[in-house]
N, C-alpha and C positions, 0 to 999 in steps of 0.2 A: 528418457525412460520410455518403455513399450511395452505396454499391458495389452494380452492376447484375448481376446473375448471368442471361445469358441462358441458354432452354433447351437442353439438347443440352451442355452446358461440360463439356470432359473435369477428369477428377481435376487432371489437372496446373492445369489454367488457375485452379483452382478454389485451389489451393494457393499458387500465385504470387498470387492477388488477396489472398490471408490473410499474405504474408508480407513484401508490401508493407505490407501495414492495421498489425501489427506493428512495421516500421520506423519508421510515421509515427509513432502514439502512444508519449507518454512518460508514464514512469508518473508520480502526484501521490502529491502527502502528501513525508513526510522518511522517511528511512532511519533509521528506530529500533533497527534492529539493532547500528547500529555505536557507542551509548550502552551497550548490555549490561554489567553488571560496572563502568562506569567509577564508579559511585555510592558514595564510603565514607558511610556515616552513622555515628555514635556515639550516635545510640537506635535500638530498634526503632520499626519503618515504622508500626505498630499506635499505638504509642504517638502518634508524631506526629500520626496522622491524628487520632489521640480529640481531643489538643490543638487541632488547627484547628477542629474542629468544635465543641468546647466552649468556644472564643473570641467567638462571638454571644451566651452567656448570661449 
């Protein structure tokens, strides 16, 4: 996308083109936040990882 800023553009006009460019984009990826905490494990995370990684040898 390509927003055109000509010369002389007051503050305002300049904030209304950025608040538009905001509405338009949505943000990517997933919301990992809202996983937080939901994770029980019964080993430590250390543990497991050694075990995956010592599954190739």
């Amino acid at each position: 996308m390509v927003t055109t800023l000509r010369q002389g553009a007051t503050k305002k006009s300049i904030r209304s083109i950025l608040e538009n460019l905001a509405k338009e984009l949505k943000p990517k990826g997933v919301d990992v936040y809202k996983y937080v905490g939901k994770i029980s494990l019964k080993k430590d995370a250390l543990n497991i990882q050694r075990e995956l990684r010592n599954e190739w040898e």
